[in-house]
N, CA, C and O atoms as a GROMACS GRO file, in nm:
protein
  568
    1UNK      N    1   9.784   7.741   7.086
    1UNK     CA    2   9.656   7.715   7.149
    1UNK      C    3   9.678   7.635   7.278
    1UNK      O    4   9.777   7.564   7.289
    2UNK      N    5   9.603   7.645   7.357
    2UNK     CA    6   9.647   7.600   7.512
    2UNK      C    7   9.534   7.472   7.550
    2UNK      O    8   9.415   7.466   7.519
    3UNK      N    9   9.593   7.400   7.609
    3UNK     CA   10   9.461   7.264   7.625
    3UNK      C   11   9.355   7.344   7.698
    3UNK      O   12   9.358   7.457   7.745
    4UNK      N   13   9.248   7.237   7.691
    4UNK     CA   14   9.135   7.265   7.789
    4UNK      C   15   9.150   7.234   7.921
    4UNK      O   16   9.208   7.133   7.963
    5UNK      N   17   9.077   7.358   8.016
    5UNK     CA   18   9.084   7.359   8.147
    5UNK      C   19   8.999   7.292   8.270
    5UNK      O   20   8.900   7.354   8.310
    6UNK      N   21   9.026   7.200   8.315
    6UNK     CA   22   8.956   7.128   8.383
    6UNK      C   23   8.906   7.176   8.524
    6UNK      O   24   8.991   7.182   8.612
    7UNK      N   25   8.793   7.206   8.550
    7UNK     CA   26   8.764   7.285   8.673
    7UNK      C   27   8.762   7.129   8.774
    7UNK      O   28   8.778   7.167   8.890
    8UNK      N   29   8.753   7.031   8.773
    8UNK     CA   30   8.735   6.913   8.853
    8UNK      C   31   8.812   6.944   8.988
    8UNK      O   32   8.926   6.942   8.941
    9UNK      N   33   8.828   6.966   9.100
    9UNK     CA   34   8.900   6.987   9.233
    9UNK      C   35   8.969   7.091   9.206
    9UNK      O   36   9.090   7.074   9.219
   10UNK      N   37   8.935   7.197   9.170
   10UNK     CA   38   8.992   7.341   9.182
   10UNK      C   39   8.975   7.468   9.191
   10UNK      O   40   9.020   7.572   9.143
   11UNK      N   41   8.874   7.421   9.289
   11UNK     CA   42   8.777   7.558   9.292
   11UNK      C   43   8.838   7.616   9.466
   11UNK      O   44   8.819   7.538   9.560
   12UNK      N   45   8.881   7.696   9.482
   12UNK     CA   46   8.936   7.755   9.613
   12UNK      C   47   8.799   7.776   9.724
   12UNK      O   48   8.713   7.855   9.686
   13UNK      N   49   8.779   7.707   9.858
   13UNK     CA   50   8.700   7.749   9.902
   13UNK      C   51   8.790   7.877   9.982
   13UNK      O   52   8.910   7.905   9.989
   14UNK      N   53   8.655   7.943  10.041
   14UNK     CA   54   8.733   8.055  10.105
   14UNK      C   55   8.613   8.094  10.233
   14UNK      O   56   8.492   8.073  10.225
   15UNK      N   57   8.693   8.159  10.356
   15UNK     CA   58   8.542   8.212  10.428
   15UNK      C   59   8.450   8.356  10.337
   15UNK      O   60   8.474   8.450  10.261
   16UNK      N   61   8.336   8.289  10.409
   16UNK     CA   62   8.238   8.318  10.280
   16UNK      C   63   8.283   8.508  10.287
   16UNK      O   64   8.361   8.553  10.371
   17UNK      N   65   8.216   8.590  10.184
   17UNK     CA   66   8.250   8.676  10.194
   17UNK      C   67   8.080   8.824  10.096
   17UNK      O   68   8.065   8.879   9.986
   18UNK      N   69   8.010   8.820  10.218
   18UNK     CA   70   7.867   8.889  10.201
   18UNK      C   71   7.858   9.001  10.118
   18UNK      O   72   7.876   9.096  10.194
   19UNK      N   73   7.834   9.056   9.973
   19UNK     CA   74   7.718   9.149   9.947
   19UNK      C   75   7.585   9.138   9.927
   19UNK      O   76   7.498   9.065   9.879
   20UNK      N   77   7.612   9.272  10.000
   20UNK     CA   78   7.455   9.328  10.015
   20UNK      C   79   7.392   9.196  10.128
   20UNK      O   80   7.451   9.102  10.182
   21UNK      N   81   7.224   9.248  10.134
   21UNK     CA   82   7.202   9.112  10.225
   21UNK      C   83   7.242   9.022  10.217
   21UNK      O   84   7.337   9.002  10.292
   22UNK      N   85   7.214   8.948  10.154
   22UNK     CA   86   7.233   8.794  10.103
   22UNK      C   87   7.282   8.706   9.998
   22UNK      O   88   7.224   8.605   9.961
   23UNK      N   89   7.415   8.759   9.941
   23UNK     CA   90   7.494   8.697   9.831
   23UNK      C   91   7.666   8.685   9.869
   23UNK      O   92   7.766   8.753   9.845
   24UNK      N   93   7.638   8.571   9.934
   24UNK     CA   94   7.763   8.503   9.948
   24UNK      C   95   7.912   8.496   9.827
   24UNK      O   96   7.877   8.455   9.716
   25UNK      N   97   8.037   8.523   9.836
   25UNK     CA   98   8.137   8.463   9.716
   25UNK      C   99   8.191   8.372   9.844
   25UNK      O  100   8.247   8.418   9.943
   26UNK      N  101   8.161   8.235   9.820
   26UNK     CA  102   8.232   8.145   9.891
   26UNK      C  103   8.367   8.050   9.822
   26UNK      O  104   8.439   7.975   9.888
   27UNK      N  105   8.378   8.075   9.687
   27UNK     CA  106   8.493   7.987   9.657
   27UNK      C  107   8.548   8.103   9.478
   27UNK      O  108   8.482   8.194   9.429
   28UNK      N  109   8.638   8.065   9.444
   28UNK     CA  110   8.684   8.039   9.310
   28UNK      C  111   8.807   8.009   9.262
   28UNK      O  112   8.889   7.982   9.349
   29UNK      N  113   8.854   8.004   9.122
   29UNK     CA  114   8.956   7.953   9.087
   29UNK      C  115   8.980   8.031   8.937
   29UNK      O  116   8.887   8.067   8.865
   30UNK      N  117   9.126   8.050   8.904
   30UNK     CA  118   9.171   8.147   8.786
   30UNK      C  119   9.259   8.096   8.771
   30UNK      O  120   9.328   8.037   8.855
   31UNK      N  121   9.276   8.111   8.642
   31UNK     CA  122   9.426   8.088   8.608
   31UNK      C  123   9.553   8.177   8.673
   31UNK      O  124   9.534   8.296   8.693
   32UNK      N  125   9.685   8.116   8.705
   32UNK     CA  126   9.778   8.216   8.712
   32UNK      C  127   9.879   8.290   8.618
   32UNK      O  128   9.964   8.379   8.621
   33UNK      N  129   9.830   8.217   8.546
   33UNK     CA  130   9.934   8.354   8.438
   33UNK      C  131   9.840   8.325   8.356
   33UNK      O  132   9.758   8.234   8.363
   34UNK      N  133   9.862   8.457   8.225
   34UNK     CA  134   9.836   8.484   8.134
   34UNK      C  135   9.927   8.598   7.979
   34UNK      O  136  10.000   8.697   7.980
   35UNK      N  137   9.892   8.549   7.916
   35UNK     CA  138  10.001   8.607   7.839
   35UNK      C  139   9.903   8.748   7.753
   35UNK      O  140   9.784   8.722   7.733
   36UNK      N  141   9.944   8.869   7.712
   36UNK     CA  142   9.921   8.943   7.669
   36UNK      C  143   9.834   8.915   7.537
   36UNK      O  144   9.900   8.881   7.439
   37UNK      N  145   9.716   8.923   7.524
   37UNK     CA  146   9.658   8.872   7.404
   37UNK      C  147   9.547   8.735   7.398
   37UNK      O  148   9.464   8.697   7.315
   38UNK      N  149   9.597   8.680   7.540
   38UNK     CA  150   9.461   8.579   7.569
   38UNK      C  151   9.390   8.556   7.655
   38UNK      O  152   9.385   8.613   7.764
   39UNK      N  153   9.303   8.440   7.604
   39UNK     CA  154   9.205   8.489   7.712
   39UNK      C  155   9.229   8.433   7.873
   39UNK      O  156   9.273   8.321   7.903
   40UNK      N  157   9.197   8.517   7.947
   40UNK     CA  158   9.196   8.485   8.117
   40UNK      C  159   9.107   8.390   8.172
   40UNK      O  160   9.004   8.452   8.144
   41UNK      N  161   9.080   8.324   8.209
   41UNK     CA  162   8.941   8.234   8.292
   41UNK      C  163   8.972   8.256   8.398
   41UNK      O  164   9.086   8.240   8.441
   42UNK      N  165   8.840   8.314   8.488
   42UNK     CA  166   8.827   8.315   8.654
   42UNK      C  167   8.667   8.238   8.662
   42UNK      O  168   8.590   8.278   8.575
   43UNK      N  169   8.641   8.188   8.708
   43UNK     CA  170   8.536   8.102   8.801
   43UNK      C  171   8.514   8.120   8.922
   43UNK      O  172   8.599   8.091   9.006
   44UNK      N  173   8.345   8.192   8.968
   44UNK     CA  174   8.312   8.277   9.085
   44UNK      C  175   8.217   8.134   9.127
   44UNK      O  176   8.150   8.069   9.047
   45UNK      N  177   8.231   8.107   9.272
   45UNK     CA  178   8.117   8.027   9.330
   45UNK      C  179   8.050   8.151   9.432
   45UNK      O  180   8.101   8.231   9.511
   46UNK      N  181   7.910   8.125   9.387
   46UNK     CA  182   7.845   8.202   9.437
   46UNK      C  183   7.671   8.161   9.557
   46UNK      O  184   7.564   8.150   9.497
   47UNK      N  185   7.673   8.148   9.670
   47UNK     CA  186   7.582   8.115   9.727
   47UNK      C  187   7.448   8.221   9.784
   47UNK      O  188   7.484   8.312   9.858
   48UNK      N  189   7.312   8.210   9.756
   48UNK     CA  190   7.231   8.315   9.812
   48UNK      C  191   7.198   8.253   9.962
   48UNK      O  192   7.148   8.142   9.976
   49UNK      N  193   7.232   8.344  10.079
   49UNK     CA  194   7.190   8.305  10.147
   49UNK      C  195   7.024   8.311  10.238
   49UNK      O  196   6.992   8.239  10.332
   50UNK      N  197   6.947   8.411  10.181
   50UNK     CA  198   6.861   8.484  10.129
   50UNK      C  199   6.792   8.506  10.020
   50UNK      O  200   6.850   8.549   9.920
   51UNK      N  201   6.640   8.476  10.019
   51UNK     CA  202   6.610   8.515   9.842
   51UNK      C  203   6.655   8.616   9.815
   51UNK      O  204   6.619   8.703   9.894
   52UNK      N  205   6.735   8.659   9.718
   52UNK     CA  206   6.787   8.777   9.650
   52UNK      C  207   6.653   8.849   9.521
   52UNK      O  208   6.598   8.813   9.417
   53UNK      N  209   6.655   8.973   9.619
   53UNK     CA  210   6.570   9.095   9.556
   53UNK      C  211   6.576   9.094   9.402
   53UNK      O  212   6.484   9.076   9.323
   54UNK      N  213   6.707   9.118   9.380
   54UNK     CA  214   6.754   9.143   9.253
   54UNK      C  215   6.804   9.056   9.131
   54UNK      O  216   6.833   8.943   9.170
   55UNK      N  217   6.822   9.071   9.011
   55UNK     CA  218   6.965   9.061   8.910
   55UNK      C  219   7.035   9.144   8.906
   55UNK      O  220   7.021   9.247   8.840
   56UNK      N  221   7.118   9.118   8.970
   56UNK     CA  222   7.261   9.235   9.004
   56UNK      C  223   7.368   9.188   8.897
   56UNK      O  224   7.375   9.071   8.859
   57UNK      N  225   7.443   9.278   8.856
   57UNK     CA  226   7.587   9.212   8.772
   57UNK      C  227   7.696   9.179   8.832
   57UNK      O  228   7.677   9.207   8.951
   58UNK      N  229   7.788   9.141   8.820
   58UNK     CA  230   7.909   9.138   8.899
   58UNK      C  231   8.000   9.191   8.815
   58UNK      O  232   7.979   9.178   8.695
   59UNK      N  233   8.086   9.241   8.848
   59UNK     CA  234   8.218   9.291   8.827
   59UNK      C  235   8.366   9.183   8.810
   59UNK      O  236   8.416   9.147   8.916
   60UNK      N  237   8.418   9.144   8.708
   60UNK     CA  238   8.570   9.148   8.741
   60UNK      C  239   8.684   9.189   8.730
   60UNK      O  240   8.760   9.107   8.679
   61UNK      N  241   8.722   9.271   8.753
   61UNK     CA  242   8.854   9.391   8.718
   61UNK      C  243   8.993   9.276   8.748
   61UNK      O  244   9.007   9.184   8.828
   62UNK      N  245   9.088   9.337   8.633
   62UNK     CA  246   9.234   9.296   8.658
   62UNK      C  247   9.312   9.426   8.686
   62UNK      O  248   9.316   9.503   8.590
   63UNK      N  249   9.369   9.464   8.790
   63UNK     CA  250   9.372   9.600   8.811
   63UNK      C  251   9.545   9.569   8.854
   63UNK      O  252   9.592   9.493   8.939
   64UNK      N  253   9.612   9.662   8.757
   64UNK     CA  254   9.781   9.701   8.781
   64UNK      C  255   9.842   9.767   8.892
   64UNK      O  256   9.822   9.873   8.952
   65UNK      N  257   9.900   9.699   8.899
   65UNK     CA  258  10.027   9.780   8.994
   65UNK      C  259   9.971   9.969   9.034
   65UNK      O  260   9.960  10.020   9.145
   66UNK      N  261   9.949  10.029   8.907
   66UNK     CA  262   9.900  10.169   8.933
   66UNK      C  263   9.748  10.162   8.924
   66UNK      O  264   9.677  10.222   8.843
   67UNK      N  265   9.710  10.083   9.014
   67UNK     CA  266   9.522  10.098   9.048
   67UNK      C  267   9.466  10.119   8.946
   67UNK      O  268   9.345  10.140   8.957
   68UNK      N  269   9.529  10.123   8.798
   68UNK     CA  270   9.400  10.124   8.694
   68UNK      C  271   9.359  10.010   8.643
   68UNK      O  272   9.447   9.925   8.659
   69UNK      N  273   9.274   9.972   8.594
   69UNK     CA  274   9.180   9.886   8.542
   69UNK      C  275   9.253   9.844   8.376
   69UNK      O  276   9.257   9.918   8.278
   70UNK      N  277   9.312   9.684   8.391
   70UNK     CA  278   9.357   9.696   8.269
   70UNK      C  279   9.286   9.596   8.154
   70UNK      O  280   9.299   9.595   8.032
   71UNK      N  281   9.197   9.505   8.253
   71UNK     CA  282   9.097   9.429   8.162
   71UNK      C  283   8.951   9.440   8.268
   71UNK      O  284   8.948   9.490   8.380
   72UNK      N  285   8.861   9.390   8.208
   72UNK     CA  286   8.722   9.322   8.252
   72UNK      C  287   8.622   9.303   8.193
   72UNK      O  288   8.578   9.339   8.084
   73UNK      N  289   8.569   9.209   8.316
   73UNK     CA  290   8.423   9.178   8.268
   73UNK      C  291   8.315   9.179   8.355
   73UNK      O  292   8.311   9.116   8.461
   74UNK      N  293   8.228   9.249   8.312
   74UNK     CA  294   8.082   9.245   8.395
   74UNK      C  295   7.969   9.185   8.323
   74UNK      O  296   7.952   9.190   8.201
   75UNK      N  297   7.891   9.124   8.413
   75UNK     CA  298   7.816   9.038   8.365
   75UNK      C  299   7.688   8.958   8.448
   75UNK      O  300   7.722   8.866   8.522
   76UNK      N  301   7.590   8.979   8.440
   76UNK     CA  302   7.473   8.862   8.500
   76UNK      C  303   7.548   8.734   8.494
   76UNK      O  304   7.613   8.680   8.405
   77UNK      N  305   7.509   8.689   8.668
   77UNK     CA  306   7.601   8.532   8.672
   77UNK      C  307   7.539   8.466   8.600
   77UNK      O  308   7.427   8.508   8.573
   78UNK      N  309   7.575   8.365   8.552
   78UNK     CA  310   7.495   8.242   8.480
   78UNK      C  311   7.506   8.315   8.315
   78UNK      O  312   7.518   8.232   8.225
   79UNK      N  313   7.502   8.455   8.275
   79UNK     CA  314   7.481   8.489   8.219
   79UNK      C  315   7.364   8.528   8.156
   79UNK      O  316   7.344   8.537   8.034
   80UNK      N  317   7.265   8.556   8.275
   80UNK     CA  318   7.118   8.559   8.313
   80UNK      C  319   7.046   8.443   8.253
   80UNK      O  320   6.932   8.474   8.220
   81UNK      N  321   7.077   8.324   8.228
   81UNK     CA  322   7.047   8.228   8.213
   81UNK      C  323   6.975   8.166   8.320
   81UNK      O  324   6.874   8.098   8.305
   82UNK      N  325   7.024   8.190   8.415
   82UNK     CA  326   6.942   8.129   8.549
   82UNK      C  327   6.953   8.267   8.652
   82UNK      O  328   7.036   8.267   8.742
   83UNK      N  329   6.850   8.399   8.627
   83UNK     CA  330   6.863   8.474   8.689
   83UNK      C  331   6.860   8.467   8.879
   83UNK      O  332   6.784   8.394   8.943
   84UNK      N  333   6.969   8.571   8.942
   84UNK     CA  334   6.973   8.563   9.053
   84UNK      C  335   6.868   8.511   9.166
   84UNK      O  336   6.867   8.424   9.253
   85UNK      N  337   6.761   8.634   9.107
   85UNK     CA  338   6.598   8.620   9.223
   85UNK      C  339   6.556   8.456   9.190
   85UNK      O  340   6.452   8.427   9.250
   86UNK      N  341   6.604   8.359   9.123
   86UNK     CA  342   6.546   8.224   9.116
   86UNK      C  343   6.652   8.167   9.181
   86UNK      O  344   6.623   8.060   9.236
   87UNK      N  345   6.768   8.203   9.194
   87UNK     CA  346   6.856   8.104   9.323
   87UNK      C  347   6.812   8.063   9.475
   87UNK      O  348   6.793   8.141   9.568
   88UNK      N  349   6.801   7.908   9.477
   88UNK     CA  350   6.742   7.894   9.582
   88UNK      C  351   6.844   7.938   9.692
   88UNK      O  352   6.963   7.916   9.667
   89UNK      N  353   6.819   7.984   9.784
   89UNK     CA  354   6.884   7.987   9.997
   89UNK      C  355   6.970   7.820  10.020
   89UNK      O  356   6.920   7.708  10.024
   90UNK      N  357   7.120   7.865  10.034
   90UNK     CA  358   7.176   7.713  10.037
   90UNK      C  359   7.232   7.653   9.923
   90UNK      O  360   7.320   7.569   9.940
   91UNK      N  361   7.186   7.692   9.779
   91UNK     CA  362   7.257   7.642   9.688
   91UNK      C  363   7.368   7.701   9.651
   91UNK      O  364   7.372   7.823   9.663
   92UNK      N  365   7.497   7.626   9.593
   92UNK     CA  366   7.622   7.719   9.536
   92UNK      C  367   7.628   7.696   9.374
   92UNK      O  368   7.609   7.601   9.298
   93UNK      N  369   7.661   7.821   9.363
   93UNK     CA  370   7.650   7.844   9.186
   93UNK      C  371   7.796   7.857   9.116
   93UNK      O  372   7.871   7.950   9.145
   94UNK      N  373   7.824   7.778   9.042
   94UNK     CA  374   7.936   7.811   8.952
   94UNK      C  375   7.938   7.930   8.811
   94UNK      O  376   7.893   7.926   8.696
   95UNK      N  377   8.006   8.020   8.882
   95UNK     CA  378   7.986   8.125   8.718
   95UNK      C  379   8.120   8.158   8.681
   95UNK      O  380   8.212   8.198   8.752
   96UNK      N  381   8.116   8.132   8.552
   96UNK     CA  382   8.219   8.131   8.469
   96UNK      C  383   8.204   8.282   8.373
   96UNK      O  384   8.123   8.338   8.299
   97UNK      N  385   8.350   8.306   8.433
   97UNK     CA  386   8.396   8.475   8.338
   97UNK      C  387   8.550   8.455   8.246
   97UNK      O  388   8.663   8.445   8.294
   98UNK      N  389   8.518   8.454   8.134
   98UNK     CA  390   8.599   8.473   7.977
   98UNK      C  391   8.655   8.643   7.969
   98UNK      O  392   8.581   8.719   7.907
   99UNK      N  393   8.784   8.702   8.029
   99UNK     CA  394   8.792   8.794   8.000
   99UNK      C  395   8.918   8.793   7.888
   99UNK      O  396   8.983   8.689   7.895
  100UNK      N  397   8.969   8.901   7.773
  100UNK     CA  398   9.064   8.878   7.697
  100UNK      C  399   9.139   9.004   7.713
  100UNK      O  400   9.106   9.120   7.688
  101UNK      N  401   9.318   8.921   7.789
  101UNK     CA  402   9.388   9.010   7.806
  101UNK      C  403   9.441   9.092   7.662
  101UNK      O  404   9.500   9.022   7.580
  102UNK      N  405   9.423   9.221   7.633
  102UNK     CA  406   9.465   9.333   7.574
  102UNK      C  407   9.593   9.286   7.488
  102UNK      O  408   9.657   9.200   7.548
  103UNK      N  409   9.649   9.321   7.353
  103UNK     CA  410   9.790   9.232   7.345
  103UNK      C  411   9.901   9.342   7.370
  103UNK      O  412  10.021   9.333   7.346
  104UNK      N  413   9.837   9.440   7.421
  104UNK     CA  414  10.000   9.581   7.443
  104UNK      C  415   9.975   9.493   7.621
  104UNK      O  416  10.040   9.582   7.674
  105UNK      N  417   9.953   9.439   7.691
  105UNK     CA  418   9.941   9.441   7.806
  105UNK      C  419  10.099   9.417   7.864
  105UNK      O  420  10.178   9.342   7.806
  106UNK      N  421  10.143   9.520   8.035
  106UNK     CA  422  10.267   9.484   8.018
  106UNK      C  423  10.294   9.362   8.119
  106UNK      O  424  10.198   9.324   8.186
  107UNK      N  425  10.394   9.310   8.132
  107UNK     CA  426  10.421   9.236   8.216
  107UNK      C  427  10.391   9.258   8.333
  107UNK      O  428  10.326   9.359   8.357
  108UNK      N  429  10.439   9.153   8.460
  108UNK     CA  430  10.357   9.181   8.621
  108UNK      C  431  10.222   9.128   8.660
  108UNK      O  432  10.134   9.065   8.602
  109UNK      N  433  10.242   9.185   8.807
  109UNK     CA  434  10.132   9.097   8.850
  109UNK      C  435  10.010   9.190   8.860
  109UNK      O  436  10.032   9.311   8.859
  110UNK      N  437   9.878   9.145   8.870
  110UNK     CA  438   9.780   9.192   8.854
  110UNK      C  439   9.682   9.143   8.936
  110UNK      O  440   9.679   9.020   8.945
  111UNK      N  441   9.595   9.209   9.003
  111UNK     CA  442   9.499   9.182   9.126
  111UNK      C  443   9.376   9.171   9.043
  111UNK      O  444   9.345   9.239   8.945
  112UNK      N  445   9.302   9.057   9.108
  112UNK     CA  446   9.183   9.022   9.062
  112UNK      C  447   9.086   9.083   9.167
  112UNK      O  448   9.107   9.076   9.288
  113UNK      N  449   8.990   9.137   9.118
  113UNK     CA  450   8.868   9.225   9.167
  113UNK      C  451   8.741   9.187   9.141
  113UNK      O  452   8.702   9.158   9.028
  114UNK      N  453   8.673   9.186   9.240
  114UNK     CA  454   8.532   9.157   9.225
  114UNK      C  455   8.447   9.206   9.323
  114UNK      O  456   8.477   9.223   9.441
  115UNK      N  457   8.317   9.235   9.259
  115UNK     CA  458   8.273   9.355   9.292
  115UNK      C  459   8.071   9.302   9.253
  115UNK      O  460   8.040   9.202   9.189
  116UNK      N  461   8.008   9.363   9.290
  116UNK     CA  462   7.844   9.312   9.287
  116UNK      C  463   7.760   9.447   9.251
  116UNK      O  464   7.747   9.500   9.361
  117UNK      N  465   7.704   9.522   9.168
  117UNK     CA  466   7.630   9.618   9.115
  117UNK      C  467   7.533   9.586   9.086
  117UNK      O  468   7.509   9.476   9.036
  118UNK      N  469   7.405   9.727   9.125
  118UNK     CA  470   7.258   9.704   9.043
  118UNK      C  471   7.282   9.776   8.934
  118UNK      O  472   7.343   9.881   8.919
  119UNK      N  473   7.203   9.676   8.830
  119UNK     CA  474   7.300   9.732   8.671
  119UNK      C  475   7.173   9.861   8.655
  119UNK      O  476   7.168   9.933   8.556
  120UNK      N  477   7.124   9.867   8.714
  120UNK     CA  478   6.967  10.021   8.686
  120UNK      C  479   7.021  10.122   8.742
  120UNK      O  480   7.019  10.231   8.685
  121UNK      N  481   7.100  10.100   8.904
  121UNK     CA  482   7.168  10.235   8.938
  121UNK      C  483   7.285  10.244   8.899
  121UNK      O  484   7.314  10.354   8.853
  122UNK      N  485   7.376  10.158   8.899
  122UNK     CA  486   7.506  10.099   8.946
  122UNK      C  487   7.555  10.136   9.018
  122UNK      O  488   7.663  10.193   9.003
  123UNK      N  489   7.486  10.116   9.148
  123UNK     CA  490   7.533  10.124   9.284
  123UNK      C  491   7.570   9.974   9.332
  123UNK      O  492   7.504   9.870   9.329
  124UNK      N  493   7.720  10.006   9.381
  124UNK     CA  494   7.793   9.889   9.428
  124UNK      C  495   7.728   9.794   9.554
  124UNK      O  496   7.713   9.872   9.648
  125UNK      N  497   7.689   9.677   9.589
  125UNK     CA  498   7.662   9.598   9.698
  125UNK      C  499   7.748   9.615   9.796
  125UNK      O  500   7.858   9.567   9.769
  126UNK      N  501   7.743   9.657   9.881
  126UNK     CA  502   7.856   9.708  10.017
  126UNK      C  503   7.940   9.531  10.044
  126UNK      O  504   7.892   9.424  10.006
  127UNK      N  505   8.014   9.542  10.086
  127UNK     CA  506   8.069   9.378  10.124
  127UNK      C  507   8.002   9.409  10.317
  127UNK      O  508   7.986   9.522  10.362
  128UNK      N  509   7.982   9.313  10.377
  128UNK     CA  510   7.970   9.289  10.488
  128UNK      C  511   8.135   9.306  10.530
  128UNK      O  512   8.226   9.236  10.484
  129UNK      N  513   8.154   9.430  10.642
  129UNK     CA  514   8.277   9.459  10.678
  129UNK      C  515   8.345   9.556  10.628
  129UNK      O  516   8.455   9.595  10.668
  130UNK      N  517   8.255   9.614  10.501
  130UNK     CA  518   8.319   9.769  10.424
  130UNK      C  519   8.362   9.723  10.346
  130UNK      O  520   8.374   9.604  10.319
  131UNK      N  521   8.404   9.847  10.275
  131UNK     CA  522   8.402   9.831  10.126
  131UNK      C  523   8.299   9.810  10.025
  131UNK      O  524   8.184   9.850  10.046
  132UNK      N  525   8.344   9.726   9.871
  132UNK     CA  526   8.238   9.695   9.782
  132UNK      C  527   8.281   9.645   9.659
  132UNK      O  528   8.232   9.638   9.546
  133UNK      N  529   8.408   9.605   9.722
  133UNK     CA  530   8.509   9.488   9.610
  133UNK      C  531   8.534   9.391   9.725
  133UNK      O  532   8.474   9.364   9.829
  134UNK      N  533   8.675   9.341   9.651
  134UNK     CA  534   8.747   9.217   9.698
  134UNK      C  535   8.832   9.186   9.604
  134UNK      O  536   8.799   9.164   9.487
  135UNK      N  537   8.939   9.182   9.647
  135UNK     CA  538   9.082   9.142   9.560
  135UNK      C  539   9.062   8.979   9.621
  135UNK      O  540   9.073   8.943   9.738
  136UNK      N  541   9.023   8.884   9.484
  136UNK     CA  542   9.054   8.748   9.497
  136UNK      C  543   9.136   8.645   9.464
  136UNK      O  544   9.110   8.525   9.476
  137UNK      N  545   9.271   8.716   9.408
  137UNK     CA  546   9.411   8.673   9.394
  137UNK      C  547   9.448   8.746   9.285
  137UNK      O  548   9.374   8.822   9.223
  138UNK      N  549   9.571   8.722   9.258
  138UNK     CA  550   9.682   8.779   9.153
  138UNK      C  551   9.693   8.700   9.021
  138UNK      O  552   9.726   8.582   9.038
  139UNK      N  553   9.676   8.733   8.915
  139UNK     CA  554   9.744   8.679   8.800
  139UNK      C  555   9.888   8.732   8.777
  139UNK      O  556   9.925   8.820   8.854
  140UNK      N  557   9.983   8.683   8.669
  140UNK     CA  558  10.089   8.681   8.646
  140UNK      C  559  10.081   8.673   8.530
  140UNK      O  560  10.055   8.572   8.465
  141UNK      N  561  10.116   8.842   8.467
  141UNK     CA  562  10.060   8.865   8.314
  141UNK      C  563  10.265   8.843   8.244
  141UNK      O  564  10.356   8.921   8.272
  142UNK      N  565  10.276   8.730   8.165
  142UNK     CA  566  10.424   8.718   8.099
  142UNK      C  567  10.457   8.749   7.982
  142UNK      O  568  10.574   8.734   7.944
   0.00000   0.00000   0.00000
């Protein structure tokens, strides 16, 4: 069993990075390794810069070496606990994603993905600049 993880000064800021109108990913933080069989923690900071229309889900893919998808999680931030359309313009949100690595999973590194969908169409939020992901670092599956 592994201690508890202290998010206190470890949240990565980053330049901000836009879907759709107005939903900023300005920071987060993940673990770097993980072992086959447990669970992963990534932590999304998320700012509206804009009242947001929607409850959109987000996406987080751990995606291999051969572009397939070898864990994830999608999910309402907050865990629709504090749905999107009530985020005020200016505030930053901490959302926390629990994904559990697979136990055949093989070794290597693995790109973290994130991604913004309307869960009614599931049509992806474009990123400002193309696309409709974002690789937001690597884990190190041992």
């Amino acid at each position: 069993r592994r201690p508890p993880v202290s998010m206190a000064g470890l949240m990565s800021a980053r330049p901000p990075a836009r879907f759709g109108a107005g939903l900023e990913l300005v920071g987060q933080w993940m673990e770097a390794t993980v072992r086959p069989g447990d669970v992963f923690h990534v932590v999304l900071a998320w700012r509206a810069v804009l009242p947001l229309a929607a409850d959109d889900k987000v996406f987080v893919h751990v995606v291999g070496a051969d572009g397939q998808i070898a864990f994830q999680r999608d999910k309402q931030p907050l865990s629709a606990l504090q749905p999107m359309t009530r985020w005020s313009p200016g505030r930053t949100v901490h959302d926390p994603y629990t994904l559990l690595a697979p136990p055949t999973l093989a070794p290597g590194e693995y790109r973290v993905v994130v991604g913004v969908y309307d869960p009614q169409t599931g049509q992806r939020r474009a990123l400002a600049g193309g696309g409709d992901s974002l690789v937001v670092g690597v884990v190190l599956v041992r």
